[in-house]
N, CA, C and O of each residue as an XYZ file, in Angstrom:
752
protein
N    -187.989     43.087    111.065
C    -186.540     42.965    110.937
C    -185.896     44.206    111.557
O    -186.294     45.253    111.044
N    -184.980     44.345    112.558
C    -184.212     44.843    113.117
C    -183.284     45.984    112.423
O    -182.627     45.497    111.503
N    -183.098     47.107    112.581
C    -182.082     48.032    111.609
C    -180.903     47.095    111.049
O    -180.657     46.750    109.893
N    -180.292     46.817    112.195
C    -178.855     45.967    112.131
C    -179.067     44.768    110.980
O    -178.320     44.597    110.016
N    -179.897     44.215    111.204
C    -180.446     43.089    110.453
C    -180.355     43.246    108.651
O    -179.624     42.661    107.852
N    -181.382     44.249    108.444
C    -181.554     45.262    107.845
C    -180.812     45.230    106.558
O    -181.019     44.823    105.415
N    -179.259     46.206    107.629
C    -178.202     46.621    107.382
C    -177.370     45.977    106.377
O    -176.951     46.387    105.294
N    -177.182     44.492    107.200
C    -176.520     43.512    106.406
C    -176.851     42.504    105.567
O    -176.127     41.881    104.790
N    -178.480     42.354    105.881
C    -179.203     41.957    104.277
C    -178.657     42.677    103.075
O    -178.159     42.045    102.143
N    -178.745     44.042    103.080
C    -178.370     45.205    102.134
C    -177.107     44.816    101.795
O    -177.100     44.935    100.570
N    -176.118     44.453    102.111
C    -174.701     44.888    102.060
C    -173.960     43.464    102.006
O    -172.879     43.357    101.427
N    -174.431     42.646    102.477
C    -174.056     41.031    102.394
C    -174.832     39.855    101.804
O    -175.467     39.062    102.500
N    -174.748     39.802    100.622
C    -176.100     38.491    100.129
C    -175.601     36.977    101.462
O    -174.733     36.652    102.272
N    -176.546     36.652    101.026
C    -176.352     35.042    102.191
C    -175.040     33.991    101.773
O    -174.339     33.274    102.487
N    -175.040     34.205    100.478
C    -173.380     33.728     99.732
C    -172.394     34.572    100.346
O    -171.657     34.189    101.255
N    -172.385     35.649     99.878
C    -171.280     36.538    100.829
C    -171.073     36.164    102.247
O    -169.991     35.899    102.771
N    -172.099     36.174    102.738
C    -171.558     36.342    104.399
C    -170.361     34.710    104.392
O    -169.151     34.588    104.576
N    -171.800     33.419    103.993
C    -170.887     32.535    103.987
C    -169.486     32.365    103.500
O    -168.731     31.475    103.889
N    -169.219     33.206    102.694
C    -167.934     33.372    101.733
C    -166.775     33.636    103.068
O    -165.675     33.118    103.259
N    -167.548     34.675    103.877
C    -166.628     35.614    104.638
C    -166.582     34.331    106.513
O    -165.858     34.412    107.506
N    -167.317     33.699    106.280
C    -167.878     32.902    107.460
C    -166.315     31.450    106.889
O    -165.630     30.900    107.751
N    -166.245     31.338    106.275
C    -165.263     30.093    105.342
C    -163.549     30.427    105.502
O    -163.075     31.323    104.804
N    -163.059     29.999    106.031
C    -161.606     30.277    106.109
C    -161.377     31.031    104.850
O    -162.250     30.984    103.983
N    -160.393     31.656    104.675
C    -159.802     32.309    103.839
C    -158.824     31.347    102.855
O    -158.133     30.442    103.322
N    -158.863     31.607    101.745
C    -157.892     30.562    100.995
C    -156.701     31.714    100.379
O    -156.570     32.662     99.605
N    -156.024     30.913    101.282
C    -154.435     32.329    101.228
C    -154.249     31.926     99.847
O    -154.581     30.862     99.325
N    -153.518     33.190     99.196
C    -152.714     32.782     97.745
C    -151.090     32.825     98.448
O    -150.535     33.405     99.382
N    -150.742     31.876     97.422
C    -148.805     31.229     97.455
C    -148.334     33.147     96.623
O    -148.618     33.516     95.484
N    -147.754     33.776     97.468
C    -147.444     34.395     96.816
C    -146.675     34.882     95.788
O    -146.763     35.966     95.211
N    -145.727     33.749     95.576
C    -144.887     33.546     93.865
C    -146.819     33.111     92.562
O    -146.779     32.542     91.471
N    -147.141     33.241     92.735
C    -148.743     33.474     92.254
C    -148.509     34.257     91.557
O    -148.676     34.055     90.354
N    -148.097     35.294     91.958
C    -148.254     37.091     91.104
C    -147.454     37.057     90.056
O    -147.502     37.861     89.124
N    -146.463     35.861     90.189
C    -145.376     35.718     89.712
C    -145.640     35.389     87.718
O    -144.931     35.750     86.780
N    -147.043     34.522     87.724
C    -147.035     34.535     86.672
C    -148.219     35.402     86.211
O    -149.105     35.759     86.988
N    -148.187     35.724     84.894
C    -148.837     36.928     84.525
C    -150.327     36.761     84.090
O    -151.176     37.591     83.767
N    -150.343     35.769     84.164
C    -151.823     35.030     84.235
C    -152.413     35.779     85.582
O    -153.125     36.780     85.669
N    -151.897     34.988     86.523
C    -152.910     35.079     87.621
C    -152.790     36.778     88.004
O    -153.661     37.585     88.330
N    -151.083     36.945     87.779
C    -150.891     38.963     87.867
C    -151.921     39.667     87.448
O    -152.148     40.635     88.174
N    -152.887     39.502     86.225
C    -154.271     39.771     85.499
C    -154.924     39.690     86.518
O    -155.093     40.572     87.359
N    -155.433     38.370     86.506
C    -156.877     37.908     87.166
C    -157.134     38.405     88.737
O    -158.193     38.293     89.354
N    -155.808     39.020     89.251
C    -155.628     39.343     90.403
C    -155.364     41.577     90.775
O    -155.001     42.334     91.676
N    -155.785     41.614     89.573
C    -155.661     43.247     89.372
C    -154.294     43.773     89.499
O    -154.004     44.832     90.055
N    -153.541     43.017     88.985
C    -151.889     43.580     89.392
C    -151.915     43.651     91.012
O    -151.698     44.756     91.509
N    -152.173     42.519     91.895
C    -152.330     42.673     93.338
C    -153.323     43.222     93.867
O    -153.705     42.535     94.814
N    -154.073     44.334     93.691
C    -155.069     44.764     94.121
C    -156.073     43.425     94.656
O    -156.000     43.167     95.857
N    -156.775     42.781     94.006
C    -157.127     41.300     94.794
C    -156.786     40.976     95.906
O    -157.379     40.079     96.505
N    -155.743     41.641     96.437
C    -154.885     40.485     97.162
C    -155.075     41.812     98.858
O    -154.495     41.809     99.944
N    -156.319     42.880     98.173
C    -156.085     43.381     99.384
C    -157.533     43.069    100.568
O    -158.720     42.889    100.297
N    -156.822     43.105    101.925
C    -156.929     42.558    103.443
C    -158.741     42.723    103.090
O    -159.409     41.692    103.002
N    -159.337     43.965    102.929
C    -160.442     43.661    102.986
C    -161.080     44.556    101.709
O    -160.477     45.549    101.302
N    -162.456     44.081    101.065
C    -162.894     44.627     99.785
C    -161.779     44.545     98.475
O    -161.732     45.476     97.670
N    -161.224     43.794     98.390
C    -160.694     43.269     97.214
C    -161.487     43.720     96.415
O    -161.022     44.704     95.840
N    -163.065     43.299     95.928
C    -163.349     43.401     94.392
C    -163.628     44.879     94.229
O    -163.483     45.281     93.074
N    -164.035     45.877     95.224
C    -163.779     47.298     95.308
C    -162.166     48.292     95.115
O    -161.870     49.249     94.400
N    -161.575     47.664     95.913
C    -159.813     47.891     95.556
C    -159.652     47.610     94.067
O    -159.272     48.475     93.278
N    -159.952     46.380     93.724
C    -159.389     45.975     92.306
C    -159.874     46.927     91.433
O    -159.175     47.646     90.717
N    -161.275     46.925     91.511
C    -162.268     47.971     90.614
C    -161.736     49.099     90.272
O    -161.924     49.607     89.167
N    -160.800     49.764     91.459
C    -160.335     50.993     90.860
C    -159.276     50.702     89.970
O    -159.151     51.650     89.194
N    -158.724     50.095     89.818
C    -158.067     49.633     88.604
C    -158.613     50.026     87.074
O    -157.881     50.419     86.165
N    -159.745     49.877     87.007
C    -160.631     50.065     86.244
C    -160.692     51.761     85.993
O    -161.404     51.960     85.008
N    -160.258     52.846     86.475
C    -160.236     53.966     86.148
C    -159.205     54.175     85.492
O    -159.554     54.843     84.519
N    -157.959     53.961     85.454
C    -157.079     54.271     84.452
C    -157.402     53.536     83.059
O    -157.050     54.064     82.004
N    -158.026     52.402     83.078
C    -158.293     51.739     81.945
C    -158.910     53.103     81.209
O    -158.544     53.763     80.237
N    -159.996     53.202     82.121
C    -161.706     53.929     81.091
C    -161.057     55.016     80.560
O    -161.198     55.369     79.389
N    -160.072     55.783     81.686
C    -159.277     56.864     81.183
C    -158.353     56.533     80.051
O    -157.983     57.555     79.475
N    -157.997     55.725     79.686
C    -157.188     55.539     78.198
C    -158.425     54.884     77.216
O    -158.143     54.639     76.044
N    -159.199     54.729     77.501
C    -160.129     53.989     76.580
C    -161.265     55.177     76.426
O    -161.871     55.393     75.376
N    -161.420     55.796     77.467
C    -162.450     56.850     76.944
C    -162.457     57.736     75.648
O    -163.438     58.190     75.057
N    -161.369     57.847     75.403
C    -161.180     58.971     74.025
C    -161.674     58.104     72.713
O    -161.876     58.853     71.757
N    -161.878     56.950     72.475
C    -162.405     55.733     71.903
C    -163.853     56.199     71.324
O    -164.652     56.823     72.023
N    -164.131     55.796     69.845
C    -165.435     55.635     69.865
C    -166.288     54.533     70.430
O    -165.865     53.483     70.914
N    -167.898     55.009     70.275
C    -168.270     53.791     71.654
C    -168.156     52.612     70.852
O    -168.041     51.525     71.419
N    -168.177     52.711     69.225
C    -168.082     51.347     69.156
C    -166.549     50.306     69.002
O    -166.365     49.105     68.804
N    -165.813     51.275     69.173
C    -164.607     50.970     69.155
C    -163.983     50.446     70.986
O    -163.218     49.546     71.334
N    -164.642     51.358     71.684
C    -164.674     50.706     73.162
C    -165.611     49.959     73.523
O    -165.712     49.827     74.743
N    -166.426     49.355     72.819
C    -167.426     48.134     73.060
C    -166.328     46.892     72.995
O    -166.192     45.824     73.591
N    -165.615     47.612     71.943
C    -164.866     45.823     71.425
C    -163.589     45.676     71.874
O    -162.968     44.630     71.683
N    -162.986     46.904     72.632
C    -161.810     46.519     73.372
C    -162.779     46.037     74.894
O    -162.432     45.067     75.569
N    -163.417     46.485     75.079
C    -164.334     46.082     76.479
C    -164.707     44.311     75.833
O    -164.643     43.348     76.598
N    -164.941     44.219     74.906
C    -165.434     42.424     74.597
C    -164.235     41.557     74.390
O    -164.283     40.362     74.683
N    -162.825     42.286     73.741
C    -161.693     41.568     74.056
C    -161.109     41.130     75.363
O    -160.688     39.996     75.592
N    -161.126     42.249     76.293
C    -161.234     42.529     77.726
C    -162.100     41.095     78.912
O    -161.553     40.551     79.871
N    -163.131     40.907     78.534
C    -163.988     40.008     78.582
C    -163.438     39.076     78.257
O    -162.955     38.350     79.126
N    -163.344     38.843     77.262
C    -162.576     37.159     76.361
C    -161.645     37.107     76.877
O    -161.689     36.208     77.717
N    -160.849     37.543     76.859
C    -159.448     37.254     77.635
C    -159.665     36.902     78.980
O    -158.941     35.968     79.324
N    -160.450     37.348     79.901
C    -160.915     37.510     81.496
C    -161.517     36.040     81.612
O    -161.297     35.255     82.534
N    -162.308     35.825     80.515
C    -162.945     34.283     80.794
C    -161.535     33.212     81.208
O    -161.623     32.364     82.096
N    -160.337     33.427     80.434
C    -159.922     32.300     80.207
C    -159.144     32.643     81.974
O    -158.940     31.793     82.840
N    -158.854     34.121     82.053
C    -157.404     34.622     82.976
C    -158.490     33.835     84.345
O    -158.088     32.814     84.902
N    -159.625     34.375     84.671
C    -160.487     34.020     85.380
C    -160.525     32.478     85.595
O    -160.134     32.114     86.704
N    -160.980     31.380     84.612
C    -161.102     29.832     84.769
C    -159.784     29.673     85.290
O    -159.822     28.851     86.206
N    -158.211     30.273     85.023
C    -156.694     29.977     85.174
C    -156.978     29.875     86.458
O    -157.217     28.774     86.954
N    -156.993     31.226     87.310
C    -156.461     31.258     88.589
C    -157.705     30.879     89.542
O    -157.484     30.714     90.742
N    -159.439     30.692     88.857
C    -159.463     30.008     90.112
C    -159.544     28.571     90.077
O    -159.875     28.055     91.145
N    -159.229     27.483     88.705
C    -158.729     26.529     88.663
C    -157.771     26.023     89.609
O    -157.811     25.059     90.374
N    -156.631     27.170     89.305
C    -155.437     27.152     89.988
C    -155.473     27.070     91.778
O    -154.492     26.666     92.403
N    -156.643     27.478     92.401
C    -156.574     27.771     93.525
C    -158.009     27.062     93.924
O    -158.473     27.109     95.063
N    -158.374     26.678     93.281
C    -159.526     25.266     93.758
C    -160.684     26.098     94.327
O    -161.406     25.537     95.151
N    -160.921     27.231     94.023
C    -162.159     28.413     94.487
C    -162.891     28.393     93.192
O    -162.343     28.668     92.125
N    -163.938     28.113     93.292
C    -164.753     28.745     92.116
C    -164.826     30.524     91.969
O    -164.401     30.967     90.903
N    -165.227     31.299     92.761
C    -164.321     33.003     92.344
C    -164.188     33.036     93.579
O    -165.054     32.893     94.443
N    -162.625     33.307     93.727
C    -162.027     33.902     94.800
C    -162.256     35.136     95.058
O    -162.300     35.821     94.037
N    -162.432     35.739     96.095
C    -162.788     37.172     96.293
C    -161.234     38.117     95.575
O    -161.233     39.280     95.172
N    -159.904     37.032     95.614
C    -159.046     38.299     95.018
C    -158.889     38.208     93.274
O    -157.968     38.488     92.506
N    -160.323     37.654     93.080
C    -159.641     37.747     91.225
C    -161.018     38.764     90.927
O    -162.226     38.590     91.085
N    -160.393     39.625     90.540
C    -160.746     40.378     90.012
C    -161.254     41.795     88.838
O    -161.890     42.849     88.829
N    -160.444     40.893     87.954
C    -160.225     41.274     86.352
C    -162.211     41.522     86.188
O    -162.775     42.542     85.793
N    -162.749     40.441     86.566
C    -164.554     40.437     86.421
C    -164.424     42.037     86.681
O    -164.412     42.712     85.652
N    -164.319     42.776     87.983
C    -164.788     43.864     88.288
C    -164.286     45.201     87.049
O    -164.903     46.074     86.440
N    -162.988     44.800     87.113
C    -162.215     45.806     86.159
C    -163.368     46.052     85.056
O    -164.127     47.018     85.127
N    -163.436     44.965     83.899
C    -164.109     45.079     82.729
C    -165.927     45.399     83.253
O    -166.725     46.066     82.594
N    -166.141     44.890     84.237
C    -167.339     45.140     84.410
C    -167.589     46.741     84.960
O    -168.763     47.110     84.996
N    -166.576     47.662     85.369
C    -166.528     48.735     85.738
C    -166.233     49.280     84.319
O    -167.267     49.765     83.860
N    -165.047     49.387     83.344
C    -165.593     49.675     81.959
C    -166.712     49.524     81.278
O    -166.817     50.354     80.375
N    -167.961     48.463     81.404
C    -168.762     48.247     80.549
C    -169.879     49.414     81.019
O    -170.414     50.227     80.266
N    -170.068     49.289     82.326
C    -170.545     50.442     83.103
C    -170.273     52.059     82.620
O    -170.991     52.995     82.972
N    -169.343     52.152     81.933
C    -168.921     53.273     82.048
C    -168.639     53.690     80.229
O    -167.822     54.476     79.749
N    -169.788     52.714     79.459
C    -169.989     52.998     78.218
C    -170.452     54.308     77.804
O    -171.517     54.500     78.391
N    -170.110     55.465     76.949
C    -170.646     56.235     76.785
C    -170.996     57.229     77.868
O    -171.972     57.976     77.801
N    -170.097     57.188     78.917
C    -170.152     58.335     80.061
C    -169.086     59.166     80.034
O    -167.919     58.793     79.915
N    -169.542     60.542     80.167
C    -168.005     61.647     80.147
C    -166.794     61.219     81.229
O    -166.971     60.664     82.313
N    -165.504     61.633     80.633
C    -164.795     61.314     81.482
C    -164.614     62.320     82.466
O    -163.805     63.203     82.183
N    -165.328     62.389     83.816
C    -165.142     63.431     84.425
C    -165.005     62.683     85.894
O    -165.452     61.551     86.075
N    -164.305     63.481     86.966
C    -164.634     62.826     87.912
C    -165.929     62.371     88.344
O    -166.145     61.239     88.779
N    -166.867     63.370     88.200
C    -168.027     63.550     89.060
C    -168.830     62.352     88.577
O    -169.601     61.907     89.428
N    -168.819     61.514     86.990
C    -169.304     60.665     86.311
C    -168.272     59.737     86.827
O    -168.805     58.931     87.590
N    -166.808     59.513     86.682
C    -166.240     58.503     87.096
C    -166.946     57.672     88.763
O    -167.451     56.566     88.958
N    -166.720     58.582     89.482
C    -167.000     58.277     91.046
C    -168.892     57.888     90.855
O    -169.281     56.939     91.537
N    -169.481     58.287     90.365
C    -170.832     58.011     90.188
C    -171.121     56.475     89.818
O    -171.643     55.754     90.668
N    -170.789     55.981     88.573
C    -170.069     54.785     87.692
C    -169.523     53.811     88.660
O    -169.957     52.704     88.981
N    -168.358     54.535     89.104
C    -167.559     53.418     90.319
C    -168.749     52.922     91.404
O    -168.875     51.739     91.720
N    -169.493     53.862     91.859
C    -170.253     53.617     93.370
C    -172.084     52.593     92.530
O    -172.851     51.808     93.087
N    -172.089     52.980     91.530
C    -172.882     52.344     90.990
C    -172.415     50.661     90.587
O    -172.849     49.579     90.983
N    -171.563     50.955     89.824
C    -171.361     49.495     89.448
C    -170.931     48.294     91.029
O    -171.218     47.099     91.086
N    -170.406     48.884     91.816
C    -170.006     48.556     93.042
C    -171.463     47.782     93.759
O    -171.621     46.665     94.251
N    -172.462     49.025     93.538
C    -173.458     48.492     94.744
C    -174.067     47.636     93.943
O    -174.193     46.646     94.662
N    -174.570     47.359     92.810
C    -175.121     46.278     91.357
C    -174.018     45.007     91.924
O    -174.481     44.131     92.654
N    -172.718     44.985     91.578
C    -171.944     43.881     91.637
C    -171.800     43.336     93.631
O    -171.485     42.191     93.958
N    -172.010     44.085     94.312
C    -172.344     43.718     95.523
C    -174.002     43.070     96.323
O    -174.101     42.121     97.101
N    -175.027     43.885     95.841
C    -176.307     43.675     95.865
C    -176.676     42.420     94.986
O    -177.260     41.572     95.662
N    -176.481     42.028     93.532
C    -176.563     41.332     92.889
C    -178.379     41.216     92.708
O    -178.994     40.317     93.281
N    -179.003     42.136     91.938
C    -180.433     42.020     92.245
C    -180.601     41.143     90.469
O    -179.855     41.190     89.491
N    -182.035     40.349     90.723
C    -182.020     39.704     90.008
C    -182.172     40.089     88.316
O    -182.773     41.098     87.948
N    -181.684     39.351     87.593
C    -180.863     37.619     87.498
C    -179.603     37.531     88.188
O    -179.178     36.480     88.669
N    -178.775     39.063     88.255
C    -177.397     38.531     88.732
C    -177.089     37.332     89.670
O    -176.097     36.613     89.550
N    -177.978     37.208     90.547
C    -177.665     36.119     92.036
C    -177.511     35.054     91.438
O    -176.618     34.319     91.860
N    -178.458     34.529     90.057
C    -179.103     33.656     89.848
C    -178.051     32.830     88.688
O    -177.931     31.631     88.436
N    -177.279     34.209     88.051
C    -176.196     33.826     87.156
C    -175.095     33.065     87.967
O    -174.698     31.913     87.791
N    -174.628     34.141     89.057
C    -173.762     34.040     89.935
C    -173.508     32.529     90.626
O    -172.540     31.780     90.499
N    -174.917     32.340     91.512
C    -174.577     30.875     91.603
C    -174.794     30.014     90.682
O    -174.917     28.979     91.336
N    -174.965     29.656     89.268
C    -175.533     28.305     88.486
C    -174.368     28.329     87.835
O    -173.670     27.321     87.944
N    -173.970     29.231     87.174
C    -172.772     29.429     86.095
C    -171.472     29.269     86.567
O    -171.132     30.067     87.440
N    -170.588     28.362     86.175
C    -169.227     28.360     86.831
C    -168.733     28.798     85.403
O    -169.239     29.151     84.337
N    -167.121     28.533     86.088
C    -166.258     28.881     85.184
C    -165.602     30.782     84.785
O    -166.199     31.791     85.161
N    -164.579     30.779     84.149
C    -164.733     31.948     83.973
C    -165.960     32.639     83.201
O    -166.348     33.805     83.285
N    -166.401     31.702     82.515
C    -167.402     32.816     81.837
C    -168.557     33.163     82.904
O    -169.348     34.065     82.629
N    -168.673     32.398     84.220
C    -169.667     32.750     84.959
C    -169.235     33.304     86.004
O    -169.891     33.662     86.982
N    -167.808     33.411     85.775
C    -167.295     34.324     87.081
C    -167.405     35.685     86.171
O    -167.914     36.660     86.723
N    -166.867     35.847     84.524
C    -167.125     37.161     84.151
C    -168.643     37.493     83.575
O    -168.707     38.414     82.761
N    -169.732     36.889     83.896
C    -170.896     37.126     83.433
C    -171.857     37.849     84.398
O    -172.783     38.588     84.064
N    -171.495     37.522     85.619
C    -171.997     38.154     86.587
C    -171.710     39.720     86.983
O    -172.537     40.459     87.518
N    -170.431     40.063     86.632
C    -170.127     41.347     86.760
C    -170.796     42.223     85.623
O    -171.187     43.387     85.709
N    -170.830     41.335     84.496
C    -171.450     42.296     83.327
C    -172.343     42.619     83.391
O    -172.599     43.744     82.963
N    -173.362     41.794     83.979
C    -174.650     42.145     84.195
C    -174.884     42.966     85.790
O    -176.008     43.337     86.128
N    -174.214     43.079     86.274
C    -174.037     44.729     87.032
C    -173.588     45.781     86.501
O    -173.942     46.933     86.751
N    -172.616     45.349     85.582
C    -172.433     46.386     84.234
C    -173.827     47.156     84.159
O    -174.136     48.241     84.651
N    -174.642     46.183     83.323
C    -175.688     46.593     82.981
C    -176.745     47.524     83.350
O    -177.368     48.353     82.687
N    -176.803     47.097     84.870
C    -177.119     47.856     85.573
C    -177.051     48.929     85.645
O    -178.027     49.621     85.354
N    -175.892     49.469     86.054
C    -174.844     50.821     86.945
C    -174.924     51.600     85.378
O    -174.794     52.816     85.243
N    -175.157     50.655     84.263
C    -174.787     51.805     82.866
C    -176.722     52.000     82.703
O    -176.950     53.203     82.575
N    -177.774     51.343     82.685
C    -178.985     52.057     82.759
C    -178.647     53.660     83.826
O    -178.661     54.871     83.609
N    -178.473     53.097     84.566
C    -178.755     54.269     85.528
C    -177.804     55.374     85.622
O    -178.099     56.396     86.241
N    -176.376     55.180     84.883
C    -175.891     56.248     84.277
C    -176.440     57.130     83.114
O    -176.386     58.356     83.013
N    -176.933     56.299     82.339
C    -177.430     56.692     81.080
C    -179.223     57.476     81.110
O    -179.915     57.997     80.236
N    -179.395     57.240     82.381
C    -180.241     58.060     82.712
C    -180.391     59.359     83.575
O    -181.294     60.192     83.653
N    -179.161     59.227     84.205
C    -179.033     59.949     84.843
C    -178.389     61.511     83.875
O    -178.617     62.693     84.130
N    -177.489     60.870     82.665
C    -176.975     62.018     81.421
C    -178.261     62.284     80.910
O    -178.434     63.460     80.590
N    -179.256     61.482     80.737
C    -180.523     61.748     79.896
C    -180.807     63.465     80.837
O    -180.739     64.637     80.465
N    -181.070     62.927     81.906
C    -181.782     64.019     83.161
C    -181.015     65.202     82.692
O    -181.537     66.100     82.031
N    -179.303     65.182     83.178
C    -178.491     66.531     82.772
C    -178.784     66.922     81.679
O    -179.247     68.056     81.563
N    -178.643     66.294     80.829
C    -178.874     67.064     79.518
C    -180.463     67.298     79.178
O    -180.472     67.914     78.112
N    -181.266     67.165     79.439
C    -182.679     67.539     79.266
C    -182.921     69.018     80.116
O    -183.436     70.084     79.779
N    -182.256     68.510     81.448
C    -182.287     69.519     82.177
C    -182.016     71.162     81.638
O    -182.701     72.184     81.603
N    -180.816     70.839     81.301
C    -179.796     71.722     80.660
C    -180.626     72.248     79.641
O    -180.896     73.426     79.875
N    -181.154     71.796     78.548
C    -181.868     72.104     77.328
C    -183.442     72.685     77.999
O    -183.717     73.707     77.371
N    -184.226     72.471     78.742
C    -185.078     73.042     79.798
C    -185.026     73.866     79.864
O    -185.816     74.670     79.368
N    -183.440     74.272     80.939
C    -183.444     75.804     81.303
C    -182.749     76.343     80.712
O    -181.995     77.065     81.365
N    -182.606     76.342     79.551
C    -181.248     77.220     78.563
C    -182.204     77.807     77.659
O    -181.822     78.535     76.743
């Protein structure tokens, strides 16, 4: 296989490309208009030209930043309300728009970038870590995600798939604090 080749195995599953290979399904833009789809669409962020579910995602930092001061089990369950609500905002707008997940709904990424970001300091250096993690999990989709991704419709399978990149991006945060702080206790 070819670098180039490679390249975009890595970075495009075979759904994706086709996604991107498929006309575009414009949104009516009185859309935003109701507050349903205003959700499911990241307050517009969705709606941008290219990487929508990355654009939207940052959305997801002001959340963690008001939710971080939270105990974790107290931000587990605004993160599971978050979720519940997303199932239904999610089934709305891509009901509404005859897509099973449109690349601009993106409430999935938001909460799935909080769940990621369980029990991590609020710092930049952890924020941006978190963000680029949960990003390459919800882009790569290594398995089960692919497997959720295509069988499961609906919102709950448009928001089930992100969680379980959640899952992901938060192992490998949570190991990565393991490392600092061991470290730290090591050489101190």
């Amino acid at each position: 296989m070819r670098g180039d080749q490679l390249a975009r195995g890595l970075f495009a599953t075979k759904q994706k490309q086709e996604a991107m290979d498929r006309p575009r399904h414009p949104i009516p833009p009185r859309l935003l208009a109701n507050p349903v789809h205003l959700l499911s669409f990241g307050f517009g962020t969705g709606l941008a030209p290219k990487g929508p579910g990355t654009v939207g995602t940052l959305v997801g930092i002001p959340f963690f930043l008001l939710l971080a001061p939270l105990t974790t089990p107290v931000y587990l369950l605004a993160c599971l309300v978050l979720f519940l609500i997303g199932i239904g905002l999610c089934e709305a707008s891509a009901r509404r728009l005859g897509v099973h997940d449109h690349s601009g709904i993106v409430w999935d990424e938001i909460v799935g970038f909080l769940l990621a970001m369980t029990a991590v300091p609020a710092t930049w250096y952890w924020i941006l870590l978190g963000f680029i993690l949960f990003r390459v999990f919800d882009i790569w989709k290594p398995w089960p995600i692919r497997n959720v991704d295509r069988r499961l419709g609906g919102g709950f399978g448009i928001m089930l798939d992100d969680v379980l990149a959640a899952l992901y991006a938060w192992g490998v945060l949570q190991a990565a604090i393991w490392l600092q702080t061991w470290n730290g206790m090591a050489g101190g």
